[in-house]
Backbone bond lengths (Angstrom), bond angles and torsions (degrees), N, CA, C in turn:
res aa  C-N    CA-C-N  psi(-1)  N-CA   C-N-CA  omega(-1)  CA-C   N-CA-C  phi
1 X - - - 1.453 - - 1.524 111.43 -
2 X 1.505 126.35 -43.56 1.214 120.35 164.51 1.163 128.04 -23.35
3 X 1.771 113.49 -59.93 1.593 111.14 171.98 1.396 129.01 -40.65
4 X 0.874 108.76 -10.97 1.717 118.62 -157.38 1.792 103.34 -97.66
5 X 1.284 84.97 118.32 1.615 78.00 -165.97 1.783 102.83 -136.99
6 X 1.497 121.42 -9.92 1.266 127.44 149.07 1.074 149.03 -54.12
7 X 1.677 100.19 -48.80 1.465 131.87 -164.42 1.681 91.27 -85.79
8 X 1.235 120.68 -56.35 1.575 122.76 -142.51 1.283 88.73 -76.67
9 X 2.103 100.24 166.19 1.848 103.41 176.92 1.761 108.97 -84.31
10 X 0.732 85.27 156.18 1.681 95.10 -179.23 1.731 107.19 -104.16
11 X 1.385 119.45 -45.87 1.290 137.36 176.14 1.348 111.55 -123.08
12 X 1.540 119.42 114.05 1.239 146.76 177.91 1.788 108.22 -29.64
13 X 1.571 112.62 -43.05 1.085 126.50 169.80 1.728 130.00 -74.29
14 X 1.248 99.43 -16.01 2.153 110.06 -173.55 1.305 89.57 -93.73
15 X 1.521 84.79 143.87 1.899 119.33 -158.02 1.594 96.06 -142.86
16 X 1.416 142.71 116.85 1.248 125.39 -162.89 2.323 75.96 -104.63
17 X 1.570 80.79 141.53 1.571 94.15 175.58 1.538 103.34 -113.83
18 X 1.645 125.27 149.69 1.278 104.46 -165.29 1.557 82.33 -151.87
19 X 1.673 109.28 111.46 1.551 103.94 173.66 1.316 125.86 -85.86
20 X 1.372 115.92 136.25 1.235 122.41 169.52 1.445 127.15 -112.51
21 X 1.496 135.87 132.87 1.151 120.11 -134.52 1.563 136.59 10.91
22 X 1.604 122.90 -99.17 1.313 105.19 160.90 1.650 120.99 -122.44
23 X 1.574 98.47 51.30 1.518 116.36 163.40 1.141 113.22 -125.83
24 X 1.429 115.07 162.81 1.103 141.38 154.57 1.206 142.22 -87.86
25 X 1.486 144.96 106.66 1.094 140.01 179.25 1.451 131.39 -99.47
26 X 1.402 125.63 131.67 1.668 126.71 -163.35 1.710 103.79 86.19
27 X 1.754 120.72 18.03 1.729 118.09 -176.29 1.760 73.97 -104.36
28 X 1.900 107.23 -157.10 1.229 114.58 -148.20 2.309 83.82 -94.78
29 X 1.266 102.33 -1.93 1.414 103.15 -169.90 1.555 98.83 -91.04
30 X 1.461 112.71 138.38 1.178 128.59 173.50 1.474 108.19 -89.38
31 X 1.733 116.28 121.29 1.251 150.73 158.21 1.095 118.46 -69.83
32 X 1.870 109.53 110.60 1.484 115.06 -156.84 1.586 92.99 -121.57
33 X 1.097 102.74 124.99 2.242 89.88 163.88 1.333 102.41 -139.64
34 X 1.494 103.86 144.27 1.722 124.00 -166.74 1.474 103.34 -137.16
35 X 1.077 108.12 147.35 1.486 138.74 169.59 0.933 153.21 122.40
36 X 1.253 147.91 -167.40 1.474 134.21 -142.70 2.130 113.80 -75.41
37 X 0.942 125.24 141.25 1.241 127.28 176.10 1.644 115.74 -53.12
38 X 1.301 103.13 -48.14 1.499 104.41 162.27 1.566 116.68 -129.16
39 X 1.343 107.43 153.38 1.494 103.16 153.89 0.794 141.67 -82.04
40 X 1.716 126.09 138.06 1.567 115.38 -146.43 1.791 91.92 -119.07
41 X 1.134 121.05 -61.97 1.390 142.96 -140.76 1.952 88.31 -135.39
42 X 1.513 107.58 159.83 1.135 123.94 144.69 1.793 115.64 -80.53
43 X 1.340 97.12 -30.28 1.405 97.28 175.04 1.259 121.83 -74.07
44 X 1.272 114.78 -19.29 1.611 116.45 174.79 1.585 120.16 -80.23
45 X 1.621 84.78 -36.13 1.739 79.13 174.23 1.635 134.25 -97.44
46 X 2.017 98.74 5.99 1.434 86.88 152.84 1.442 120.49 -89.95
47 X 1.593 98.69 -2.96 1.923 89.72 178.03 1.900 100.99 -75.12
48 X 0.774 142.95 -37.66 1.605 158.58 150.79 1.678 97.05 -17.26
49 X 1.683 105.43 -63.47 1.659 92.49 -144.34 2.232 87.87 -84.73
50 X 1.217 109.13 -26.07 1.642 108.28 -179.06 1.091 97.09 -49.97
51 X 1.323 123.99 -93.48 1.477 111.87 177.17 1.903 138.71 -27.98
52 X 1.336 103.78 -55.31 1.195 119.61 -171.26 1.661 98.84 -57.29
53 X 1.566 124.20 -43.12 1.497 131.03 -146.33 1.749 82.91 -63.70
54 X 1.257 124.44 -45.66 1.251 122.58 -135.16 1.761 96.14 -111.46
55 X 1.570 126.22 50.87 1.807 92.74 -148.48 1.346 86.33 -119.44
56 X 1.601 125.75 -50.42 1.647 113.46 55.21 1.593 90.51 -122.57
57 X 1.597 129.00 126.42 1.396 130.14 -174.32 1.849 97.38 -102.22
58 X 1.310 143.17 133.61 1.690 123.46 177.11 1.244 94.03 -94.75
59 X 1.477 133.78 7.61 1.818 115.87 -176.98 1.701 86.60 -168.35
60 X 1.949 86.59 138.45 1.857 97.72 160.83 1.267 101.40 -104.08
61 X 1.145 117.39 168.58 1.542 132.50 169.45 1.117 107.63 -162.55
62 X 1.930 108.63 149.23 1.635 126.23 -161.34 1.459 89.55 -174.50
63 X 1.169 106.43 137.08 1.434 120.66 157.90 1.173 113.91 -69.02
64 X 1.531 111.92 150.50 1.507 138.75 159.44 1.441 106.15 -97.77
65 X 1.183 119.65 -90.51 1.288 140.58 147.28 1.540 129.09 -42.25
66 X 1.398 122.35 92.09 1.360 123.03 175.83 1.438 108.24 -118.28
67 X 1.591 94.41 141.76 1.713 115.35 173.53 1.727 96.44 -99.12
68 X 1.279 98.67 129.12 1.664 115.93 177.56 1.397 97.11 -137.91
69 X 1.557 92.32 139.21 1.335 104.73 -179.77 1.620 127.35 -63.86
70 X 1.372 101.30 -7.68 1.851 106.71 179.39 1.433 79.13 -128.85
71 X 1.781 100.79 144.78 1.055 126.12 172.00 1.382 124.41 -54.90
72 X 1.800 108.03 -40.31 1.465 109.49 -168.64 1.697 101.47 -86.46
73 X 1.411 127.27 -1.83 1.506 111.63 176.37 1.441 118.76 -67.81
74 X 1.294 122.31 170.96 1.315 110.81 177.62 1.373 141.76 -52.75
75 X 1.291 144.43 108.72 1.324 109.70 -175.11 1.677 119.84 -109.34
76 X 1.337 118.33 60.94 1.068 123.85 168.12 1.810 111.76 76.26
77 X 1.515 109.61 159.95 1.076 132.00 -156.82 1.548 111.82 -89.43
78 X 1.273 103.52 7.02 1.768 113.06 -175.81 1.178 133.20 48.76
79 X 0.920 132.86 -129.01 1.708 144.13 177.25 2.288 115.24 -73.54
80 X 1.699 99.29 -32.30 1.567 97.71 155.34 1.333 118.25 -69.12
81 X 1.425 120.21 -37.38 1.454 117.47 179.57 1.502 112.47 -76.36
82 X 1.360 135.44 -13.52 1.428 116.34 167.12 1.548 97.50 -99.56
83 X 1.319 145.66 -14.16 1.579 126.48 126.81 1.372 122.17 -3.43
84 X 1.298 97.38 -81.68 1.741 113.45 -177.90 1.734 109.64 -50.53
85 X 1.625 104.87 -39.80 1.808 98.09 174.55 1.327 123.23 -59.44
86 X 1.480 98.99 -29.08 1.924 118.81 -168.06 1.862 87.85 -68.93
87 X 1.517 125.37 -59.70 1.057 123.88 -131.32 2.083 76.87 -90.66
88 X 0.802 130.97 -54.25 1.458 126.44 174.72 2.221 105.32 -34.15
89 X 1.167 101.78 -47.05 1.373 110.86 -158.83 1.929 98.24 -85.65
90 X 1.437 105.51 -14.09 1.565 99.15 148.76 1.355 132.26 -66.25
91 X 1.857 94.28 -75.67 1.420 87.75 -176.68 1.660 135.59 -80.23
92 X 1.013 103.64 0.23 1.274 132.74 -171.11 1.581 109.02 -102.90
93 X 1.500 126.63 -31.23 1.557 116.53 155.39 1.664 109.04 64.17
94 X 1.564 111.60 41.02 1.189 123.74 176.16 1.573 99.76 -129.73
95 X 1.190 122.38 139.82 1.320 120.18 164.72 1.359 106.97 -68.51
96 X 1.871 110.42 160.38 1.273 122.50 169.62 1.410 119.81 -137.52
97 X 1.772 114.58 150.86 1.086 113.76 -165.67 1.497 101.41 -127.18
98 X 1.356 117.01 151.97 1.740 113.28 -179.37 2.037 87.89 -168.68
99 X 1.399 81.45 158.46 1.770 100.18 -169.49 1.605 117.69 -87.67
100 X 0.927 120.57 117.69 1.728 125.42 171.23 1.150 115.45 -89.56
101 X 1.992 113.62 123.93 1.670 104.71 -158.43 1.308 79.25 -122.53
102 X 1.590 153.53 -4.53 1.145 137.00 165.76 1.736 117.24 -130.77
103 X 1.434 123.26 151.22 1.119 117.35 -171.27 1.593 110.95 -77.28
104 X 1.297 126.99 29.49 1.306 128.70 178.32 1.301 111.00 -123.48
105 X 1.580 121.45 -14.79 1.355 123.52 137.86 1.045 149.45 -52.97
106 X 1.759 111.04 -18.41 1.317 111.59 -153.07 1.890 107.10 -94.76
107 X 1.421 108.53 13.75 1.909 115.24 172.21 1.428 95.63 -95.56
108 X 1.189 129.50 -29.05 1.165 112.71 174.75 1.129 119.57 -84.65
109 X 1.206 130.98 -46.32 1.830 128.52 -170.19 1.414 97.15 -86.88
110 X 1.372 146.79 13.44 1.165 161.92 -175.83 1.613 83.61 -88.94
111 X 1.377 121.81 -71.80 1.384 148.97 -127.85 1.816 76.04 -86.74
112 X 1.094 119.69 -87.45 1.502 123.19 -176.15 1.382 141.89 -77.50
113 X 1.819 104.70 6.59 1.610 114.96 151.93 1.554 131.43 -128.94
114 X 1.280 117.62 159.06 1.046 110.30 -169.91 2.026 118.92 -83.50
115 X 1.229 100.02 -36.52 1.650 106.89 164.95 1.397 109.88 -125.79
116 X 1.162 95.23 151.53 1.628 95.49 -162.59 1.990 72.89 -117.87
117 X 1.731 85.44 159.99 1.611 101.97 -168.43 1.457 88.61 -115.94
118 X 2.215 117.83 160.95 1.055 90.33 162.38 1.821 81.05 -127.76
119 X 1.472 131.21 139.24 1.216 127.30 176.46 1.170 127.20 -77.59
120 X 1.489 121.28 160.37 1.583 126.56 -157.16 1.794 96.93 -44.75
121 X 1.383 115.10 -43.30 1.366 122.99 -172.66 1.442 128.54 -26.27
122 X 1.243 77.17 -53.87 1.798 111.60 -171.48 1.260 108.89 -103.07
123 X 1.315 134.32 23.80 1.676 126.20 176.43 1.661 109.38 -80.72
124 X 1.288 116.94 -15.96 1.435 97.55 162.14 1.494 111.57 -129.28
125 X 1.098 123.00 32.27 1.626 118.40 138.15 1.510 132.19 -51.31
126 X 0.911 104.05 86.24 1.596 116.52 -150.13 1.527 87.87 -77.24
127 X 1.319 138.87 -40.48 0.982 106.70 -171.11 1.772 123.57 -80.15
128 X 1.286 110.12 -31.85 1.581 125.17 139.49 1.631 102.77 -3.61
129 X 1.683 95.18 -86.79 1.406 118.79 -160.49 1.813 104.20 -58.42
130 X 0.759 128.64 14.16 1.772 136.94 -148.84 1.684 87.96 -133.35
131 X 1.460 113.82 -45.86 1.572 118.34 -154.29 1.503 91.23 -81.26
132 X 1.272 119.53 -34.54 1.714 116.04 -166.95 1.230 125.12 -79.24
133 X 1.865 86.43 -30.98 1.834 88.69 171.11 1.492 129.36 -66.45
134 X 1.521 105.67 -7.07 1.479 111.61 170.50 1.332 98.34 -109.27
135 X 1.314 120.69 37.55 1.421 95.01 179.58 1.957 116.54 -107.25
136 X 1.508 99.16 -2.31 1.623 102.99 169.20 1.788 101.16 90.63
137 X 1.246 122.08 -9.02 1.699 117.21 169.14 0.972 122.80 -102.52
138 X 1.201 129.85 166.24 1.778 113.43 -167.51 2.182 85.25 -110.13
139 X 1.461 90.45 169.26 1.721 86.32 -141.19 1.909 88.60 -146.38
140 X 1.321 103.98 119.71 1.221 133.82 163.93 1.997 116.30 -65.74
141 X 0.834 117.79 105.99 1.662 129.41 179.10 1.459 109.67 -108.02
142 X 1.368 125.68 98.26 1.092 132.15 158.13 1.317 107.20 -61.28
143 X 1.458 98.98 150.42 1.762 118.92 150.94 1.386 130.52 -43.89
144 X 0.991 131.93 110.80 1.776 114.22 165.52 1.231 121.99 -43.11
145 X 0.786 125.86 -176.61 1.789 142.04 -155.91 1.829 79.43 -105.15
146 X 0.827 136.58 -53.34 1.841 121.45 -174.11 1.396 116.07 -145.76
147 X 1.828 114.63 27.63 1.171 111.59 177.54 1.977 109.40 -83.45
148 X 1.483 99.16 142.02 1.443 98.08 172.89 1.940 121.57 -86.98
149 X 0.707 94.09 151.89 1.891 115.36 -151.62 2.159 83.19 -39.06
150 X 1.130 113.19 -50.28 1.670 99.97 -165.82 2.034 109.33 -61.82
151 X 1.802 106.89 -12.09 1.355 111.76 -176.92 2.101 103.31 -85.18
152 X 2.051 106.16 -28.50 1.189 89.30 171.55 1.380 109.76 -86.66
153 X 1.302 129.51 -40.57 1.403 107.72 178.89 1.891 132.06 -51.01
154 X 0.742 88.30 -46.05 2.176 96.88 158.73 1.210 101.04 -64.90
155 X 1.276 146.51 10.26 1.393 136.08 168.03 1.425 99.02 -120.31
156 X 1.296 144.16 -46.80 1.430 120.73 146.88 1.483 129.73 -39.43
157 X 1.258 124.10 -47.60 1.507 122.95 163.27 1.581 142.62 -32.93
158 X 1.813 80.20 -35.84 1.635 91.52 171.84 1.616 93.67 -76.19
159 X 0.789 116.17 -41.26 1.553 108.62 -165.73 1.577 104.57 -60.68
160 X 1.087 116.35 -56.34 1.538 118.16 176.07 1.684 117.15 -56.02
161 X 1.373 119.53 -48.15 1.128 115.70 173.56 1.739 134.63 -70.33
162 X 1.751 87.37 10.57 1.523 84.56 174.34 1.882 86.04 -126.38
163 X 1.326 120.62 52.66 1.374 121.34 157.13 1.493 121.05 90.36
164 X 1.501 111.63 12.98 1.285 105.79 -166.58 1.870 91.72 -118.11
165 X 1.205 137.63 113.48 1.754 135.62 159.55 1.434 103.67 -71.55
166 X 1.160 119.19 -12.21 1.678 106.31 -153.84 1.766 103.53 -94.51
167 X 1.520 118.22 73.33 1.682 110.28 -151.03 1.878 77.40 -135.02
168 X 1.282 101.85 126.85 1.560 130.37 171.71 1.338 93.76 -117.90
169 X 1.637 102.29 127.39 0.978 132.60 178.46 1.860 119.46 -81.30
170 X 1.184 157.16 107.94 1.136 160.38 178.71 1.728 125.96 -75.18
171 X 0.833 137.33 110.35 1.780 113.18 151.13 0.984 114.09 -126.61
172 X 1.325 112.14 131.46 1.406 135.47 -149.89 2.033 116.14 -120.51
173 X 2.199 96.32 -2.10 1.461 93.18 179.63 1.893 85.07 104.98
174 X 1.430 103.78 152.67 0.996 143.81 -179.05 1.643 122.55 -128.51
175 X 1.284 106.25 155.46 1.400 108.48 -174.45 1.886 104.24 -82.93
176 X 1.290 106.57 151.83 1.386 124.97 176.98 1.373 120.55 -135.43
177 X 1.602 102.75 -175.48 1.834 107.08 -176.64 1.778 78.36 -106.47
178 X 1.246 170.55 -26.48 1.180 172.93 108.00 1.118 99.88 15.82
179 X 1.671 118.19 137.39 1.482 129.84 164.27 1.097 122.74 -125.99
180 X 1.524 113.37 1.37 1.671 120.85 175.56 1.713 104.59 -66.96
181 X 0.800 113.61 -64.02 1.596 114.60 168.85 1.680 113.27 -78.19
182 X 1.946 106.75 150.41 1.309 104.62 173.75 1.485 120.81 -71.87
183 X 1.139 106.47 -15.69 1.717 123.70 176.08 1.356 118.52 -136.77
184 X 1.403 124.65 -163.35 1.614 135.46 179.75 1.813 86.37 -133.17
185 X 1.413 118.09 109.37 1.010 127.84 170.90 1.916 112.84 -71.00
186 X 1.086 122.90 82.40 1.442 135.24 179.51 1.380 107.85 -62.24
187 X 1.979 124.77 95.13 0.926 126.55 170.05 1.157 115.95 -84.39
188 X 1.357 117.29 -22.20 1.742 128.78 -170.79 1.784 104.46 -75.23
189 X 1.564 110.35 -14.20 1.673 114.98 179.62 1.310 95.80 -73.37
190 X 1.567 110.22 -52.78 1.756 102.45 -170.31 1.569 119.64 -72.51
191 X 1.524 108.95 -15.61 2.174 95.65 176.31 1.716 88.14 -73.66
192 X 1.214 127.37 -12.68 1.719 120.66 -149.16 1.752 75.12 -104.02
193 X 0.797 115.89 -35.13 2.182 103.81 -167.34 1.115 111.48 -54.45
194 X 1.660 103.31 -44.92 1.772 130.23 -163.75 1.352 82.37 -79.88
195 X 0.801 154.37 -14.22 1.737 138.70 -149.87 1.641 100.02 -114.90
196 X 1.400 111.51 -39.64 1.953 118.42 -171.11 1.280 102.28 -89.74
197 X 1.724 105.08 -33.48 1.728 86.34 -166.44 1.331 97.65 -151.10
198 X 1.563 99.96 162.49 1.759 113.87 -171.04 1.688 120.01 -66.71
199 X 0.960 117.32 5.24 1.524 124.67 -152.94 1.741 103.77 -91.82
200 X 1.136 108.50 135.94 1.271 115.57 170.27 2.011 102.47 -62.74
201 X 1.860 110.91 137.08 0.985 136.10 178.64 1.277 136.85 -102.27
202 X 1.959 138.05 68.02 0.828 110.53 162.96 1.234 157.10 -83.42
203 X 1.684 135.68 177.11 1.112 121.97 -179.08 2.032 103.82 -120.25
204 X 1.565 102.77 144.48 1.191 114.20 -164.31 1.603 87.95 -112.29
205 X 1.344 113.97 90.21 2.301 110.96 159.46 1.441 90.33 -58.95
206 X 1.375 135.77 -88.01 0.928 129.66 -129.99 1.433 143.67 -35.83
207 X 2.043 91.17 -38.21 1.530 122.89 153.03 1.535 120.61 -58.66
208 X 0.987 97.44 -63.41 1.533 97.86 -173.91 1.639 119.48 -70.11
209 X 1.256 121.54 -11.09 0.928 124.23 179.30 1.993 113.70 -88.89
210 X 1.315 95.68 -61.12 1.474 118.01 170.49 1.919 111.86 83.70
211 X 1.320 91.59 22.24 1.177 99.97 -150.43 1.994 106.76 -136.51
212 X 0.932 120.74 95.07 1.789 105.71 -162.21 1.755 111.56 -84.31
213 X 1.111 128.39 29.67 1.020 146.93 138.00 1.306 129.95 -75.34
214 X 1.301 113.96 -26.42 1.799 121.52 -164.25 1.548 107.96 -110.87
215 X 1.332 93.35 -19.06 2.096 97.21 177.02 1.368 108.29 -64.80
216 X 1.170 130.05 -45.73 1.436 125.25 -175.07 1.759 101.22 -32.78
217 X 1.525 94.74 -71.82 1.633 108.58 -162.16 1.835 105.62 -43.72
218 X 1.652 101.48 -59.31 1.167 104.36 -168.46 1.111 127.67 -63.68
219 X 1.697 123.27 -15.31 1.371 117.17 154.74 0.769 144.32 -81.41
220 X 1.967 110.45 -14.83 1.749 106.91 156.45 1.373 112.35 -56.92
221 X 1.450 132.24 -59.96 1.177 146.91 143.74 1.768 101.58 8.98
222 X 1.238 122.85 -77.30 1.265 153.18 175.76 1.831 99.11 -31.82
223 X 1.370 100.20 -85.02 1.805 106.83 169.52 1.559 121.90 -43.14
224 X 1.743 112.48 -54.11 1.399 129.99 169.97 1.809 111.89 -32.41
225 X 1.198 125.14 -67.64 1.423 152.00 152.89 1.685 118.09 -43.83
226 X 1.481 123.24 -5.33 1.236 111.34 162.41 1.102 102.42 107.32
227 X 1.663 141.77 -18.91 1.550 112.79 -179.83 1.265 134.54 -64.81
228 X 1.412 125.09 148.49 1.389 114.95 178.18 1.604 143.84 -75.15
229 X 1.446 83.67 -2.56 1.599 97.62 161.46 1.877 107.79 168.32
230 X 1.429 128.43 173.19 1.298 136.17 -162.81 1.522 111.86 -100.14
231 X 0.748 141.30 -170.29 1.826 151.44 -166.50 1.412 90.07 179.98
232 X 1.556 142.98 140.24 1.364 131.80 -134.06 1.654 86.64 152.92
233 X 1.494 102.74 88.81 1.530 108.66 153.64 1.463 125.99 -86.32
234 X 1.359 95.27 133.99 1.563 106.21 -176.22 2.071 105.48 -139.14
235 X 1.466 96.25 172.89 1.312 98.61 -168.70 1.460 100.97 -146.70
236 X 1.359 119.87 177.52 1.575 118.40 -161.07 1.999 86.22 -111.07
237 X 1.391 108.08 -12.79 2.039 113.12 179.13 1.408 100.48 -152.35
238 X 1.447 121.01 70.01 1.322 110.19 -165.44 1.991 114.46 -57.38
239 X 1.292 98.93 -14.36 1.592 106.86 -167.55 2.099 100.30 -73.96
240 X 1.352 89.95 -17.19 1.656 92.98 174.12 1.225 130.66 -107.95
241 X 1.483 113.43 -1.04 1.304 117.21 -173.11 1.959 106.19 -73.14
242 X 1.352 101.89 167.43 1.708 118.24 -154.08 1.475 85.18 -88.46
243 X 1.048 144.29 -34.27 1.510 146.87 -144.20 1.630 108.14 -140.07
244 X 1.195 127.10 129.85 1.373 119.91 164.44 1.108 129.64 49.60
245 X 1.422 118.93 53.87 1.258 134.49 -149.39 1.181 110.68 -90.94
246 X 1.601 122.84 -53.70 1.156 131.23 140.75 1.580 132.74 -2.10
247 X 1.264 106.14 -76.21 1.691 114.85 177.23 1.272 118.95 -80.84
248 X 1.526 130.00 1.27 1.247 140.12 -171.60 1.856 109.32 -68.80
249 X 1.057 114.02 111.67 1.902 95.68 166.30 1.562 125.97 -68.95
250 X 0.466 135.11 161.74 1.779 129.78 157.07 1.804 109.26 -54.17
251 X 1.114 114.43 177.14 1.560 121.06 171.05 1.746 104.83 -76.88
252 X 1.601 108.19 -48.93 1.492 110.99 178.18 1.499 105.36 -39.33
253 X 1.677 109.95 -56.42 1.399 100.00 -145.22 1.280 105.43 -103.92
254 X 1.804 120.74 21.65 1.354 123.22 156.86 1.751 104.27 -85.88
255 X 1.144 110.92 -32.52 1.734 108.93 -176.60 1.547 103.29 -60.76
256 X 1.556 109.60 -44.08 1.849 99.88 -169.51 0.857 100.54 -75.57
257 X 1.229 118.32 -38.07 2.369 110.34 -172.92 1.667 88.70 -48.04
258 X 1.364 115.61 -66.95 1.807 114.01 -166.53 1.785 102.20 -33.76
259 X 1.280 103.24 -44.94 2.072 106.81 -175.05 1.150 108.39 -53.10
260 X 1.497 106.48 -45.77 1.567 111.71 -144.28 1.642 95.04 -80.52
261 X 1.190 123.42 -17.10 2.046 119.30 -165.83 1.684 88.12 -92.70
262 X 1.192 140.39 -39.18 1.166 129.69 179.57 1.316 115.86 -9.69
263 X 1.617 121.30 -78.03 1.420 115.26 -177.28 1.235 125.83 -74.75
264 X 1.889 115.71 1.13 1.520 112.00 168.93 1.288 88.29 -87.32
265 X 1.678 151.38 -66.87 0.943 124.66 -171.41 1.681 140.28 -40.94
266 X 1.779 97.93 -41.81 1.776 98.33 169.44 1.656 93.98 -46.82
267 X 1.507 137.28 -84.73 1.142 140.10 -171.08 1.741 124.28 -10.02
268 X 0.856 106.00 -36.74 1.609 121.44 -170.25 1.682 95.54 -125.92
269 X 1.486 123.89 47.61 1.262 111.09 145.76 1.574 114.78 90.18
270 X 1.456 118.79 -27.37 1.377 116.01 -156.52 1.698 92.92 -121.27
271 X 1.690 87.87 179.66 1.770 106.32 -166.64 1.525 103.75 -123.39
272 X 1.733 117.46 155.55 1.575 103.85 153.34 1.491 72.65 -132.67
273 X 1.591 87.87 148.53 1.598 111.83 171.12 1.312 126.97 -90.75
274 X 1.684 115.41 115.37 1.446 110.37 -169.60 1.084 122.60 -19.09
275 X 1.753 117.28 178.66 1.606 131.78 -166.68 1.870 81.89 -81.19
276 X 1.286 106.22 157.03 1.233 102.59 163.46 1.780 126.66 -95.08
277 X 0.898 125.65 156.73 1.076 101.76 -149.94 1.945 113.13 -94.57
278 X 1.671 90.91 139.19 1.315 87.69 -166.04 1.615 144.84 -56.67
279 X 1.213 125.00 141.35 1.398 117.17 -175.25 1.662 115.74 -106.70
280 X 1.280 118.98 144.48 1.421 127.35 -149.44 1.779 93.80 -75.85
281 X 1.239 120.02 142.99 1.560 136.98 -154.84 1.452 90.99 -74.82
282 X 1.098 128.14 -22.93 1.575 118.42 163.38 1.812 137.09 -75.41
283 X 1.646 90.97 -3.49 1.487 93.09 167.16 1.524 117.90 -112.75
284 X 1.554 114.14 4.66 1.710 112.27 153.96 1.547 104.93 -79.42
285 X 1.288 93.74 159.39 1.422 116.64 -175.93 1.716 100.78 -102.53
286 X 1.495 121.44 93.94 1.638 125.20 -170.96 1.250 78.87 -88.56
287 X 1.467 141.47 -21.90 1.550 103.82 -144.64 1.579 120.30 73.32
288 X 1.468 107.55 -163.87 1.276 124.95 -178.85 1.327 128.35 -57.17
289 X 1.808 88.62 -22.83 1.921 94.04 -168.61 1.145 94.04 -94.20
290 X 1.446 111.90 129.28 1.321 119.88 167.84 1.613 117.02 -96.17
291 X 1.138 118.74 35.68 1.658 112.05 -169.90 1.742 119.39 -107.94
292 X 1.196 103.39 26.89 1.425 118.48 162.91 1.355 116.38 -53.66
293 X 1.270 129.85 -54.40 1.776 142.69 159.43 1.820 100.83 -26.02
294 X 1.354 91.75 -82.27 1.993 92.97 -169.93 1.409 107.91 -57.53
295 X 1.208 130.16 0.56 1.762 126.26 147.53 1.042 149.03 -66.88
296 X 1.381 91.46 -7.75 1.907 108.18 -155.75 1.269 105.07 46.42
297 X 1.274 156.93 77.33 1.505 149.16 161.92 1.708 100.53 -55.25
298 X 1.247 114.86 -59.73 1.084 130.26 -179.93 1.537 111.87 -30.24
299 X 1.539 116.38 -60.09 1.569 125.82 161.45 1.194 122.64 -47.75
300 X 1.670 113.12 -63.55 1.374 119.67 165.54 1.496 128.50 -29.02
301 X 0.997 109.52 -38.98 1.788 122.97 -179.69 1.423 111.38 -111.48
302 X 1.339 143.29 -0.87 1.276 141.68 163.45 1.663 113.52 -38.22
């Protein structure tokens, strides 16, 4: 830990704030991002960003590129699916976030996202972690699957010490002898993250939980405890999605979780900023698909 001379706080008071589109993350406003585990459809993920734009969500995220633990599962929609992020992150005027698992990816999802993720997988791929810090995006670092907090902080460092400050910290759950949950959601890492080092802190239920019943709790939990904002996969049919189907919420019941932390967040200091306010389904640009109607959008965003 000594080495570490980026990551850690220096002054009890420095808070590194890191904007993303037109939010802020690690200020007194809580940083929320929702959406699907992978990308499936363009059609799925404008039903995602209609709802989500307005819930109020400040970031979508979807894989292009997914690492699955069996070869034959899906691994994402590639270079059309960060297409689909670019063309979402037009008309829709939400930033987007998706994960880079090799350094020969990172000109493209550079080119068509706004934060690039790096997953528990890859938290000490140093040379990975080396490629991003020059890569000009500000950059999400999950936890490993069983690294201890001095193995993630030296894994942000590389990132910083090859030129990049803009490093959000993740925990996403840890591995256990327990199988009721997909992880051990480590709240005691994040009062200890906020406490060693300046970096804005999120917390991932969805992972650690594995379970879309148990995220609600654990992300008040999540806010209650100091994080600076949620990562919160959701889906427009979570019972159909290709990936993580299980822990997925619906769109409904990612908007009320956002309602329901309101007064744990006033409590502990912080804000979420109203829904924004809605715009009539004739001034997005759907394109061709006209299936906004059989969604209820209207419900969805109430």
């Amino acid at each position: 830990m000594k080495d570490a001379r980026l990551v850690l706080k220096q002054e009890s008071s420095k808070s590194t704030k890191i904007h993303i589109g037109g939010s802020t993350i690690g200020g007194n406003e809580l940083f929320i991002v929702g959406g699907p585990c992978s990308i499936e459809s363009l059609e799925q993920m404008e039903q995602v960003a209609i709802a989500l734009s307005h819930g109020p969500v400040q970031a979508i995220r979807g894989g292009a590129f997914k690492p699955r633990t069996s070869p034959y599962s899906f691994q994402g929609m590639g270079i059309e699916g960060l297409q689909i992020l670019s063309d979402i992150n037009r008309r829709f005027n939400v930033p987007t976030i998706t994960e880079v698992m090799t350094e020969s990816q990172i000109p493209d999802i550079v080119q068509h996202a706004d934060v690039l993720q790096i997953g528990s997988r890859n938290m000490q791929n140093f040379d990975l972690l080396k490629a991003v810090g020059s890569a000009g995006k500000p950059v999400i670092l999950k936890r490993g699957l069983a690294a201890t907090l001095e193995e993630f902080i030296l894994a942000a460092e590389y990132i910083m010490a090859h030129g990049n400050p803009n490093v959000i910290l993740c925990e996403r759950g840890i591995r256990s002898f327990d199988t009721f949950t997909r992880n051990v959601l480590d709240l005691g890492a994040v009062v200890a993250l906020k406490q060693l080092t300046h970096l804005p802190v999120l917390v991932d239920p969805s992972h650690a939980a594995g379970k879309s019943e148990l995220i609600a709790d654990l992300s008040k939990a999540a806010v209650a405890c100091g994080a600076d904002g949620l990562m919160i996969e959701c889906h427009p049919e979570p019972e159909k999605s290709v990936s993580d189907a299980r822990q997925a919420l619906s769109l409904e019941q990612m908007i009320d979780l956002i309602e329901n932390l309101r007064l744990i967040a006033l409590a502990v200091g912080r804000n979420i900023p109203s829904p924004k306010e809605t715009r009539a389904l004739s001034q997005l640009t759907i394109g061709q698909n006209e299936f906004a109607n059989q969604f209820h959008v209207a419900e969805l965003i109430a």
